[in-house]
PASE-779190 format. One record per residue (C-alpha): residue in one letter; x, y, z. Coordinates in steps of 0.001 Angstrom, whole numbers, plus 500000, padded with zeros to 6 digits. Layout:
<nodes>
AXYZ ...
</nodes>
This chain:
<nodes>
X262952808280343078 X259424808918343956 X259120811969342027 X260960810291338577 X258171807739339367 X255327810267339417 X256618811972336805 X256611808948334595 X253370808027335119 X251983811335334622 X253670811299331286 X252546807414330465 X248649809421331585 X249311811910329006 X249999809567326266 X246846807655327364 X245130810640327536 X245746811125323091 X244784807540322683 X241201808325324722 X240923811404322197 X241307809211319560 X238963806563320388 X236545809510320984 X237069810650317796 X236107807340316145 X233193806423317777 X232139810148317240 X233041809272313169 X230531806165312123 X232770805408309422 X235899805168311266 X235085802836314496 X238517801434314169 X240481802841316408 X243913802244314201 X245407804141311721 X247406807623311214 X245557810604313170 X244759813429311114 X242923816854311070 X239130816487311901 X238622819435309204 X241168819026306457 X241443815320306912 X245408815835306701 X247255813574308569 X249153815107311500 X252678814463311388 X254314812627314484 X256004815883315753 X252966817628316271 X251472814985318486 X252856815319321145 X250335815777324086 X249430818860325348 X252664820685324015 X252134819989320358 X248692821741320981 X250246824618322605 X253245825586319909 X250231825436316825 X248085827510319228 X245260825325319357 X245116825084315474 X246215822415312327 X248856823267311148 X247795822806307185 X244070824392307259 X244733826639310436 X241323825850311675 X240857825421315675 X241289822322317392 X239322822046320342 X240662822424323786 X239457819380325033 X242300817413323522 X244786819125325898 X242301818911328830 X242153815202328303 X245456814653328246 X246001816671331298 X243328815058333098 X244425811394332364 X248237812759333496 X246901813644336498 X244813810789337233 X247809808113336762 X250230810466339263 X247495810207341523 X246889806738341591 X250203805597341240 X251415807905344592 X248395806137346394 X249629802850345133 X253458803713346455 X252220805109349635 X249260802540351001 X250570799432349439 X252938796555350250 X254024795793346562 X252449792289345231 X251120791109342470 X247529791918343844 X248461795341344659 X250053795504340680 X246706794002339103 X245245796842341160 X246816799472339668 X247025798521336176 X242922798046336951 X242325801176337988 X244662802953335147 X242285800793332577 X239284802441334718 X240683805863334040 X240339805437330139 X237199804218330491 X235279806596332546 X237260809544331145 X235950808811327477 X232830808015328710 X233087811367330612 X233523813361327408 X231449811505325056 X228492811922327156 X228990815451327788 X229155816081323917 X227019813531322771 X224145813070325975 X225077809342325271 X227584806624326892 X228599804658323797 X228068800715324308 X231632799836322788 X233557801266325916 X230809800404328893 X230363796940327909 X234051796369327541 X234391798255330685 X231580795384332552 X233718792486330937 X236807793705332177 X235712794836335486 X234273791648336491 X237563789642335633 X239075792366337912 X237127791101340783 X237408787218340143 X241051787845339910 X241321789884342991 X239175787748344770 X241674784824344309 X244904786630344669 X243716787925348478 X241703784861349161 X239234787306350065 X235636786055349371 X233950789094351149 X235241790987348806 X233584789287345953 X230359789021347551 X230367793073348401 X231347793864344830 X228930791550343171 X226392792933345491 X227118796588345003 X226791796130340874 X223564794255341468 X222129796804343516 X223682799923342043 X222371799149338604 X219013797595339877 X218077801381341566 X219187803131338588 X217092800467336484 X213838801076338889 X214306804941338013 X214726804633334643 X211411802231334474 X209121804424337026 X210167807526334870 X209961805543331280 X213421806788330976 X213340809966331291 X215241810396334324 X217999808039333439 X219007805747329942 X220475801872329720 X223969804212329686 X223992805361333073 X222404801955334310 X225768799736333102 X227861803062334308 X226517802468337681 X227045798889337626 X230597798997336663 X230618801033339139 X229416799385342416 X231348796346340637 X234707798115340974 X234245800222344222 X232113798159346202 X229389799215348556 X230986802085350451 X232601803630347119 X229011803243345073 X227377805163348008 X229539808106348145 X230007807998344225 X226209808453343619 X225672810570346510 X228234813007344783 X226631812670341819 X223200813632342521 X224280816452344457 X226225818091341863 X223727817224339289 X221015818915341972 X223472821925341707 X224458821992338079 X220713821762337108 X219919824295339089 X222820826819338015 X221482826027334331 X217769826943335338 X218353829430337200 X220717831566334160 X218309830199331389 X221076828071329877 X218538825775330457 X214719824819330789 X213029822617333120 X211977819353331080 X215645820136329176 X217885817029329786 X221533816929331178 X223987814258330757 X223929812560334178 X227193810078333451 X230177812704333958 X228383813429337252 X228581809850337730 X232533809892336648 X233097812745338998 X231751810796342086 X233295807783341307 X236471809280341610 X235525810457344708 X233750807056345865 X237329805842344605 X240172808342346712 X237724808904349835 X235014806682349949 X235706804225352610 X237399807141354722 X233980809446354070 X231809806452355246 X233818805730358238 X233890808934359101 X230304809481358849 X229680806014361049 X232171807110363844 X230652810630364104 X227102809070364191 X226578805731365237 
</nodes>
């Protein structure tokens, strides 16, 4: 039963997964914002019939290529699609095996599936465009602080909405003071709101371990592109899928990492 479960959510993640492509698509195309609508080619503008949209496989059978003009589609369509499959299986086994079911533990997990899309198209869109696009972080803030007023009533738990309130506050106040000392240099109003959403879903001990990952793998990606002349110092790097990586590490292991850490040194 657990493995039908899995299964099904990993597939529900795939379909997900070609929706995030889409909305990608459409903030990447001024002209076509609106997310609804037939897909079709991003070269030929022919619209993709419904048999060849299915994720991951349709992209396999057409080898990576429209089927009308024959011209490559990139791979990150499939990689999305994987990812976001992946994502859901994971969540949802963490949901079957560390929850009691309620409706608290369900708003959780439909939460943290809506979290997902969000940083995952923020992931790519940054990565391709050095920009996190307003229309998905602001809708990410809105939703994100619902999330916490609702949770915080469900459990009765006020700590929780004090820690979480706190953690966006602070998150997005340090990334604020670095992007003012460095007159934004180091860091844009992007990663400032990424950051907040983030503290405000993960809370203190997830924030922490989310932007400590980040900066260290920014420390070593930066310094892997340096040091093979991919790039030069003064070049800039989009810092928010470093900031998506850690939070899905603040997310799975942050409270364990911090406790951890405390018992071993305090």
């Amino acid at each position: 039963m657990l493995y039908v479960i899995l299964f099904s959510l990993f597939f529900l993640g795939l379909i997900v997964g070609s929706f995030l492509n889409v909305v990608v698509y459409r903030l990447e195309d001024k002209k076509r914002k609106n997310i609804r609508g037939r897909s079709f080619c991003p070269h030929c503008r022919e619209k993709i019939k419904a048999y060849d949209l299915v994720p991951v496989l349709s992209w396999i059978i057409l080898k990576g290529k429209c089927r009308s003009c024959k011209k490559e589609i990139s791979v990150q369509y499939p990689l999305v699609e994987l990812a976001t499959g992946l994502v859901f299986a994971v969540l949802g086994y963490i949901f079957l095996q560390g929850l009691t079911f309620s409706i608290a533990s369900l708003v959780n997990l439909v939460f943290w599936f809506f979290f997902t899309g969000c940083v995952i198209t923020v992931f790519v869109y940054d990565l391709k465009h050095q920009i996190i696009p307003d229309e998905i972080i602001y809708t990410a803030l809105v939703v994100a602080l619902v999330f916490v007023g609702l949770n915080t009533g469900l459990t009765d738990n006020f700590e929780y909405l004090t820690e979480h309130l706190l953690a966006g506050f602070l998150a997005g106040g340090f990334f604020y003071s670095l992007a003012a000392v460095s007159k934004g240099k180091w860091m844009g109003g992007g990663d400032i709101k990424l950051v907040a959403f983030m503290g405000l879903v993960l809370g203190w001990k997830g924030a922490i371990i989310a932007l400590y990952t980040a900066f260290i793998l920014g420390a070593l990606i930066g310094s892997f592109f340096l040091l093979t002349g991919r790039k030069k110092m003064g070049s800039k790097i989009p810092f928010g899928p470093f900031l998506v990586i850690g939070t899905f590490i603040g997310l799975l292991f942050g409270e364990q990492i911090v406790n951890f850490y405390v018992s071993m040194f305090m």
